[in-house]
C-alpha positions as CSV (number, residue, x, y, z in Angstrom):
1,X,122.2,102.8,128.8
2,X,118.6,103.6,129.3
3,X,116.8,101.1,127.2
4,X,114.4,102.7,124.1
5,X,111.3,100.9,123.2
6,X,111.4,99.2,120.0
7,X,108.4,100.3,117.8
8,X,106.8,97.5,115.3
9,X,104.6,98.4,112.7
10,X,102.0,95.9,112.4
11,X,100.6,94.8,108.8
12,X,97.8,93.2,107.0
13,X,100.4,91.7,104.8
14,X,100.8,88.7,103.1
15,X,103.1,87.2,105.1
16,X,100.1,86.7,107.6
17,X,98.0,85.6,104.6
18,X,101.1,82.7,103.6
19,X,100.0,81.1,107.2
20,X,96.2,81.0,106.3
21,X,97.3,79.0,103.3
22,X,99.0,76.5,105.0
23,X,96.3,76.0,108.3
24,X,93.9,75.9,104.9
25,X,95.5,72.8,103.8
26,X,96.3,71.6,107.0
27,X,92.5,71.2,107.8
28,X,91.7,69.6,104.5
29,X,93.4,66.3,105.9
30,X,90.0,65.1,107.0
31,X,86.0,65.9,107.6
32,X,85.2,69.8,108.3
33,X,82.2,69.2,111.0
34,X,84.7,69.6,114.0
35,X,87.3,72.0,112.3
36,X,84.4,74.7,111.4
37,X,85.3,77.3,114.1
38,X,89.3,76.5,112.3
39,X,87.8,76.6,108.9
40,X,85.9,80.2,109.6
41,X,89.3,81.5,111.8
42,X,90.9,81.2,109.1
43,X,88.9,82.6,106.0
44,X,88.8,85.7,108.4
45,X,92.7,85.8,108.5
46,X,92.4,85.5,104.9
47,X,90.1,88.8,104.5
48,X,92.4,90.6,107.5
49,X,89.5,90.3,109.9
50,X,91.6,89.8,113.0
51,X,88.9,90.2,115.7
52,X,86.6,87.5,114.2
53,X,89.5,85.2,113.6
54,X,90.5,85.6,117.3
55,X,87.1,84.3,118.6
56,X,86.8,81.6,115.8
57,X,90.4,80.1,116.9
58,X,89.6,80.4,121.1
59,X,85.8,78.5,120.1
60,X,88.0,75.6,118.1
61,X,90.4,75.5,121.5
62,X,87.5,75.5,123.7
63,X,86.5,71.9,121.8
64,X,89.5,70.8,121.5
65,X,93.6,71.5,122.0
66,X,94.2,71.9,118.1
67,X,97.9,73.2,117.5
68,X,96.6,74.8,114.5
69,X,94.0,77.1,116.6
70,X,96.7,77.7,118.5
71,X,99.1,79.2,116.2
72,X,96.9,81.0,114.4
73,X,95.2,82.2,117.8
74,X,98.8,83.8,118.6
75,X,99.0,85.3,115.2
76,X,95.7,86.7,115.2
77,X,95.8,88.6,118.9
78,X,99.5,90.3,117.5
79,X,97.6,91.7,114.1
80,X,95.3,94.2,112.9
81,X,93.8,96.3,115.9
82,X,93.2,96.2,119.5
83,X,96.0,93.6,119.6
84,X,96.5,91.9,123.0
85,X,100.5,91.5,123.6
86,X,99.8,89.5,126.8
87,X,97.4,86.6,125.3
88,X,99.2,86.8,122.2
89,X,102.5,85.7,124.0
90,X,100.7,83.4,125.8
91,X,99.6,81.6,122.7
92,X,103.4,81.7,120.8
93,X,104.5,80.1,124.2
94,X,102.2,77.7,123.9
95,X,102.6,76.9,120.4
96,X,106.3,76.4,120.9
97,X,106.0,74.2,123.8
98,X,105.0,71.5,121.3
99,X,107.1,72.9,118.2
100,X,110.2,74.7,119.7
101,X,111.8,74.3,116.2
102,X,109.4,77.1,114.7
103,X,112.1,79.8,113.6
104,X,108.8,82.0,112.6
105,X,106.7,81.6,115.6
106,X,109.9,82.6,117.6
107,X,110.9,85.3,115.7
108,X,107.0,86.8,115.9
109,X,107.5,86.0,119.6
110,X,110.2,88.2,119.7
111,X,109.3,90.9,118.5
112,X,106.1,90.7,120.2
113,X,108.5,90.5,123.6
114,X,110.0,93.8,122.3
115,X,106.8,95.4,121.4
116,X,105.8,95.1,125.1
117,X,109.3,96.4,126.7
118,X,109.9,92.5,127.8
119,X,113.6,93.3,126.8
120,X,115.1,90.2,129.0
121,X,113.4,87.2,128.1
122,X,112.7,88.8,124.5
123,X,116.8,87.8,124.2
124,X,116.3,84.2,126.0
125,X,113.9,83.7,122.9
126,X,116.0,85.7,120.6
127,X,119.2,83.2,122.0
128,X,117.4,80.2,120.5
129,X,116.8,81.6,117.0
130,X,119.3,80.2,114.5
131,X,121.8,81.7,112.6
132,X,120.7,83.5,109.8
133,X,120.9,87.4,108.8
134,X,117.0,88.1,109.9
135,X,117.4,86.1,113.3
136,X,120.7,87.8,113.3
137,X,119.1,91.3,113.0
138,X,116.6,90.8,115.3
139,X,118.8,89.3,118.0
140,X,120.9,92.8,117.5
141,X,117.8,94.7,118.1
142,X,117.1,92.9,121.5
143,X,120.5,93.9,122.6
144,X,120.5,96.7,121.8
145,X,118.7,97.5,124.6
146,X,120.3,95.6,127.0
147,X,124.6,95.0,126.2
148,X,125.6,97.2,123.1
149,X,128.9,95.1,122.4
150,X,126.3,92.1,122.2
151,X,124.5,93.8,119.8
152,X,127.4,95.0,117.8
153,X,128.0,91.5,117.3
154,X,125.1,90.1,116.0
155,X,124.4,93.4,113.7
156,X,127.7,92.2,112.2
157,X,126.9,88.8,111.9
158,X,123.9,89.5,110.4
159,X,125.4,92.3,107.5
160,X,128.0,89.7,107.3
161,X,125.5,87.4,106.3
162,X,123.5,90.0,104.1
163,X,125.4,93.1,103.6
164,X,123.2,94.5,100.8
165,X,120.0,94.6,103.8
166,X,118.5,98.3,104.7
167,X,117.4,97.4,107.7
168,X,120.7,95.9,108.7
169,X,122.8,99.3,108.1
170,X,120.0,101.1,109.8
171,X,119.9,99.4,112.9
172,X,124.1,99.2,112.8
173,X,123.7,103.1,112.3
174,X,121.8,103.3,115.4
175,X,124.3,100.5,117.9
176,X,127.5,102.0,117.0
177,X,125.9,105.8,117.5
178,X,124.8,104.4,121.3
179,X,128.7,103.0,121.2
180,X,129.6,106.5,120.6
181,X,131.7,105.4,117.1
182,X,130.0,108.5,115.7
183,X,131.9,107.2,112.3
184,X,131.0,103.9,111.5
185,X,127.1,105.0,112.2
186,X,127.3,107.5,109.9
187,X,128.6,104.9,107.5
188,X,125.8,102.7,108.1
189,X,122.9,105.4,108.6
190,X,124.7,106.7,104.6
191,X,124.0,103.4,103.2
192,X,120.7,102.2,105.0
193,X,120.0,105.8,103.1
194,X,121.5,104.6,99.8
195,X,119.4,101.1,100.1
196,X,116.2,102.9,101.2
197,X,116.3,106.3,100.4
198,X,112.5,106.8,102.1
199,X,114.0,105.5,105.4
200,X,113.3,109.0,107.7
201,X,115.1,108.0,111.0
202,X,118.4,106.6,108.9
203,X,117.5,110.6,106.6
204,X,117.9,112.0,110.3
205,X,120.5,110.1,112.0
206,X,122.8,110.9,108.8
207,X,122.4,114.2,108.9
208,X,123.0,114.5,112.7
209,X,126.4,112.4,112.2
210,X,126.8,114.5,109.6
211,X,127.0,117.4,111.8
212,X,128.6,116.4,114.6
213,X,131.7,114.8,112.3
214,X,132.1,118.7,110.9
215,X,130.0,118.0,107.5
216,X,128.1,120.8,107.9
217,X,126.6,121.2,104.1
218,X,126.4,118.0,103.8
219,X,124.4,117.7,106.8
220,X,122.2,120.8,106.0
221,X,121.5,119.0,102.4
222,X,120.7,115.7,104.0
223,X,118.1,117.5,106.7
224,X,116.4,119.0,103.7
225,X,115.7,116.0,101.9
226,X,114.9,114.2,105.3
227,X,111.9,117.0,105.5
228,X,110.9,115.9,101.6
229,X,111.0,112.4,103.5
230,X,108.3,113.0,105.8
231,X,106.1,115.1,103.6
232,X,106.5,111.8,101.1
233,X,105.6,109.5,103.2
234,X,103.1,111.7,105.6
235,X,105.3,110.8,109.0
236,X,103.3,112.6,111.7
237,X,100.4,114.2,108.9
238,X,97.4,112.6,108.7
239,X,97.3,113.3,104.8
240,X,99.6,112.0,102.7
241,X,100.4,115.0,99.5
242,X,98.5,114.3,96.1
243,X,99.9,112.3,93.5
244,X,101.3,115.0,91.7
245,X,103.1,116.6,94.5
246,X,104.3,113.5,95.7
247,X,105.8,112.8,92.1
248,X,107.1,115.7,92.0
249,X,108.9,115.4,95.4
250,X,109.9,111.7,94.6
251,X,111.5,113.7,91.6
252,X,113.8,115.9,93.8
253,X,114.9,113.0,96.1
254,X,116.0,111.2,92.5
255,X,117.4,114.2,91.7
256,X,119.9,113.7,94.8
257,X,120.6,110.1,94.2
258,X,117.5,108.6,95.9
259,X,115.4,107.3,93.0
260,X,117.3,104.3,91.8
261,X,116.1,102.0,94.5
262,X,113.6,99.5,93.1
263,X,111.2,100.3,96.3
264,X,111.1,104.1,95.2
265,X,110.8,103.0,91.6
266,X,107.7,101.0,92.7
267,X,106.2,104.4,94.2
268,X,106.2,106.3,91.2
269,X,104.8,103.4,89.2
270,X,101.6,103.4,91.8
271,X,101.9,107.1,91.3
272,X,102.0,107.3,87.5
273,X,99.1,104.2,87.3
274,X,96.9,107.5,90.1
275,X,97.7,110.2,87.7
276,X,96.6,108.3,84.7
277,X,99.7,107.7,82.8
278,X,99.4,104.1,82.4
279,X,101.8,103.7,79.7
280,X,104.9,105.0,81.9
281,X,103.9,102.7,84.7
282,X,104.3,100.2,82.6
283,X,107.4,100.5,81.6
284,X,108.3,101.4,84.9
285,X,107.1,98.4,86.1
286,X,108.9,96.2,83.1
287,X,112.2,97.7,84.0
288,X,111.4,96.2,87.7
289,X,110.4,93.1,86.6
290,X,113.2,91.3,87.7
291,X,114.2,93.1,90.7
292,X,115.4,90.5,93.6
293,X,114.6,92.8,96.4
294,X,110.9,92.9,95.5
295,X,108.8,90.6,97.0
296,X,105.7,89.1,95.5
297,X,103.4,91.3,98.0
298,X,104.8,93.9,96.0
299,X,103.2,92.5,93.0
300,X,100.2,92.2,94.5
301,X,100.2,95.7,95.9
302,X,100.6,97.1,92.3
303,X,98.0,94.9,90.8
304,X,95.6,96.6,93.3
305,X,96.8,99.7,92.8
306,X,96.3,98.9,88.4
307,X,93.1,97.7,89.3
308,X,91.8,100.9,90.8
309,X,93.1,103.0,88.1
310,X,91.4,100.9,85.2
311,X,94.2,99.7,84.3
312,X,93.2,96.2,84.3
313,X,95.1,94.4,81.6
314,X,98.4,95.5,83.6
315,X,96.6,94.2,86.9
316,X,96.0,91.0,85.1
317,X,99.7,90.8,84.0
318,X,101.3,91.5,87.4
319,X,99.0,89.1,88.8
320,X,99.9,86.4,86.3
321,X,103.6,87.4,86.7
322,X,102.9,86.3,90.7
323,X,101.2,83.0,89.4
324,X,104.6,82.2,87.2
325,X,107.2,83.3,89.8
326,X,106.0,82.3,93.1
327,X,104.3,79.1,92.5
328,X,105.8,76.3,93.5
329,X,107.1,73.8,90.6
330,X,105.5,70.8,91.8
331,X,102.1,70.0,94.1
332,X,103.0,70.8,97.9
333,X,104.8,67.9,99.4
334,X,105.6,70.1,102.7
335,X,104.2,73.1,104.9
336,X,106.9,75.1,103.9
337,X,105.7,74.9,99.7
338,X,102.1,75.7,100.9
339,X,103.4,78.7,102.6
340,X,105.4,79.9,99.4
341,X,102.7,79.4,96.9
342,X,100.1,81.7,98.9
343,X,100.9,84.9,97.1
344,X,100.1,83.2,94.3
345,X,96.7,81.7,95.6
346,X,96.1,85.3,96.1
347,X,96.8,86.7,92.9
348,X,95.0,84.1,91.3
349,X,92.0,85.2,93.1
350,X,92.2,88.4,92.0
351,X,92.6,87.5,88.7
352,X,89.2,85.8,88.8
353,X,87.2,89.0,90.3
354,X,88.8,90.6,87.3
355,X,87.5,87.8,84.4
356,X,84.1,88.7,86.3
357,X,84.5,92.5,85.8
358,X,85.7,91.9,82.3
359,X,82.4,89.5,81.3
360,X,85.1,86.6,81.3
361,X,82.6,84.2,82.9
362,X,84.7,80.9,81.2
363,X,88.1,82.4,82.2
364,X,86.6,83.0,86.0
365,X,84.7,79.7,86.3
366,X,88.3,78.1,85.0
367,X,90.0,79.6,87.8
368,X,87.3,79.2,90.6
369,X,87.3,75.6,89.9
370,X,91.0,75.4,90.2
371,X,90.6,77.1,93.6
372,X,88.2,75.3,94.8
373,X,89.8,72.0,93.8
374,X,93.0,73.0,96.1
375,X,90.6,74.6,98.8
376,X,86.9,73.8,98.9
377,X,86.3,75.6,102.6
378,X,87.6,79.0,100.8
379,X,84.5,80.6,101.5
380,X,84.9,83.5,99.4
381,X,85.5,81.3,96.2
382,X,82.1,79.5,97.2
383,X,80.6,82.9,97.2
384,X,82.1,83.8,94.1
385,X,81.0,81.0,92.4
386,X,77.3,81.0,93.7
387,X,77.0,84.6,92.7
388,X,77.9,84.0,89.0
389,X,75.6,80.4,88.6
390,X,73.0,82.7,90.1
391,X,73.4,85.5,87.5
392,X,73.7,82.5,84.8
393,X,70.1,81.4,86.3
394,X,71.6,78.8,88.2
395,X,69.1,77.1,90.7
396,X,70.4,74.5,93.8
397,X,73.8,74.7,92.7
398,X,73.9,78.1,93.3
399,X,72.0,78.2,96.6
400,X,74.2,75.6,97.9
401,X,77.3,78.2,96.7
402,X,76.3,80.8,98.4
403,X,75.4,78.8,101.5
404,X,78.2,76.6,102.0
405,X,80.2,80.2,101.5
406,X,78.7,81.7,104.0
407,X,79.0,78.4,106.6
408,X,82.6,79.2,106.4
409,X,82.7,83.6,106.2
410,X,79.6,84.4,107.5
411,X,80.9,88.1,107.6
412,X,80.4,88.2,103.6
413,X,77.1,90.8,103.4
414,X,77.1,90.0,99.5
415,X,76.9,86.3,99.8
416,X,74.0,86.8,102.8
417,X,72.3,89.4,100.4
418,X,72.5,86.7,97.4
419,X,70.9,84.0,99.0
420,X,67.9,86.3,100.6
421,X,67.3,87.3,97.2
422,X,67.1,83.7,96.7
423,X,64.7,83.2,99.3
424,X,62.7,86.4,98.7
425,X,62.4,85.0,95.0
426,X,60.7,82.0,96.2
427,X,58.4,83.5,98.8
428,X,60.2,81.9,101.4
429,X,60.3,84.8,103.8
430,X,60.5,83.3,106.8
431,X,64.2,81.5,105.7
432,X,65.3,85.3,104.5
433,X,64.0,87.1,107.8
434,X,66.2,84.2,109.4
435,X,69.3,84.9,107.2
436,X,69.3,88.5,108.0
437,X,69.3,88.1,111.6
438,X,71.9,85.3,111.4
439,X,74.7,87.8,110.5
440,X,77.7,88.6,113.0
441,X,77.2,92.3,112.5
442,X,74.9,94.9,111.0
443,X,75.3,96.5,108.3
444,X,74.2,99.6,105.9
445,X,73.4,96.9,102.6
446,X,71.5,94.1,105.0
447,X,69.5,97.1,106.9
448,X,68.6,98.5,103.6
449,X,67.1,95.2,102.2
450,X,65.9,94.6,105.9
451,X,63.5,97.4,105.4
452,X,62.9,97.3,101.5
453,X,60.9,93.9,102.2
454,X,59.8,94.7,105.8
455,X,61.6,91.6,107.2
């Protein structure tokens, strides 16, 4: 069977943000003078800045072989843009050299492997994955390209294991289609449909099976919807449909059985919270509250999108709901807790920036100091706490903030801006001429106050 590429969408997600957490604590084991090319790799993995992360980790290696620089090296050249497949395998290789019991690393090896067209040594990797339904799935997905019945086998195994998975259905939709059992893929491709109702290819491949097995209005209906699919979720547009429109489509797929899943459900909350009508989002969103299948990056997702509609009391309760849920019970004994309570580190970030917004200087200072107690290298909670002691007068304390932020994300423009201010303030223009030109990259904010005080 000629072998199809497997296509991975690649995401600033929080699962890459769980593994800052954890290389955060790891580093906090000793003194930060040798880790800071670590300390800064990471803070930029923690903002999504791939690129500067990348160069941060290989400046750590080139001092020293550090395992964590090398992890996060890998995980940094497979995310965010102009990703290197090559070095990025290189670096997962590496890593599991010295920790071959890393289910995670392998899996993001593997699909690495895939994303590259390595089909064959992307299943000796998968081989060594254990036995669970995600290893189980991805294993099936190797196969697939290379011995169907192996596939067929695993993708078994794995709904088996987790029957109730989308992705599980969909990729059994697509094996036993290759096997030619035209029935039991349409089975699967139906419910991969039924779990995921804005799951295009599974739309599609239903409605072709559809066809084929003599189900002709049923396969006419399911093409239909398939085409309200793509215009939902702007497959091959670059424009997604307004709000409205896209509520009002989300309406017509409910209307055919494809609005009860909690992921559509989520949609139209974010949709009702864009359109203004915050009260139905909210009880949208209560209804969902204890929804297994969401995941707290979900939560996190809808806080954001409360946030930018003004809804903030809601933002602040869906971030709260992250703190409550996803933190672990007790203080971290093991990697594996500090992984799990990153969502939560997150949302309890972002419920500081909103005591800021909301004059809540007590409620913000509260939480920065709990951050910073955990994490004192976060550089964005430095710079967080040195821009409100400077706008409560604060002198050294302040300065020291905003500097010590910026030692570890010198990216930050508003921290750099604060502390020129600073400087510019005390007639010290030499130190903020200095400051400016110490930034990794130029920018529209720095240029303006470049030129504004002719430095």
């Amino acid at each position: 069977m000629k072998g199809r590429r497997v296509k991975s969408q690649q995401r600033n997600s929080l699962r890459s943000l769980a593994v800052v957490w954890l290389a955060l604590v790891a580093a906090c084991s000793g003194g930060d003078h040798d880790e800071l090319e670590l300390w800064r790799g990471v803070n930029a993995m923690s903002e999504g800045r791939w690129q500067a992360a990348r160069a941060f980790f290989e400046a750590d290696l080139e001092q020293r072989e550090r395992l964590e620089s090398v992890r996060y090296a890998a995980i940094s050249w497979s995310e965010g843009r102009l990703q290197s497949g090559g070095r990025a395998v290189a670096y997962f290789r590496r890593f599991l050299a010295v920790e071959p019991g890393d289910v995670g690393m392998r899996r993001r090896l593997v699909r690495m492997l895939l994303l590259l067209g390595d089909f064959e040594p992307a299943a000796v990797e998968a081989a060594a994955l254990d036995d669970s339904a995600a290893s189980n799935r991805l294993r099936a997905v190797v196969q697939r390209e290379l011995d169907l019945d192996a596939a067929r086998e695993a993708i078994d195994r794995a709904l088996e294991q987790q029957p109730a998975a989308a992705s599980g259905h969909a990729t059994a939709a697509t094996i036993y289609d290759a096997l030619g059992e035209f029935e039991l893929a349409r089975h699967h491709a139906e419910r991969a449909v039924a779990l995921a109702p804005l799951d295009a290819r599974s739309r599609y491949l239903a409605g072709r099976l559809q066809a084929r097995l003599g189900a002709s209005e049923r396969a006419t209906e399911t093409l239909r919807l398939y085409e309200v699919v793509v215009t939902i979720i702007g497959q091959g547009s670059t424009t997604r449909p307004a709000p409205t429109h896209e509520l009002r489509l989300l309406g017509e797929l409910a209307g055919h059985g494809g609005g009860s899943s909690p992921a559509t459900r989520l949609r139209i909350a974010s949709l009702l919270l864009k359109t203004g009508q915050h009260a139905a989002a909210r009880e949208e969103l209560e209804l969902l509250a204890d929804a297994p299948e969401l995941t707290p990056e979900n939560w996190l997702g809808m806080g954001k999108v409360a946030t930018e509609s003004g809804a903030r009391a809601l933002a602040g309760t869906l971030y709260q709901r992250v703190i409550d849920r996803y933190a672990p019970p007790a203080p971290a004994a093991g990697g594996d807790r500090w992984l799990d309570s990153a969502p939560s580190r997150e949302a309890r970030f972002r419920l500081a920036l909103l005591a800021v917004q909301e004059g809540d200087r007590a409620e913000a200072r509260r939480l920065i100091s709990s951050g910073l107690r955990e994490l004192p290298q976060a550089g964005r909670w430095l710079c967080l706490r040195g821009a409100l002691e400077l706008a409560d007068g604060g002198g050294e304390s302040a300065v020291r903030n905003l500097a010590d932020g910026l030692r570890y994300a010198p990216w930050r423009d508003s921290c750099r801006i604060d502390l020129v201010s600073v400087h510019l303030a005390r007639g010290e223009r030499e130190e903020a001429r200095e400051l400016l030109a110490a930034a990794p990259e130029p920018s529209a904010a720095l240029e303006r106050l470049r030129v504004q005080h002719a430095l």
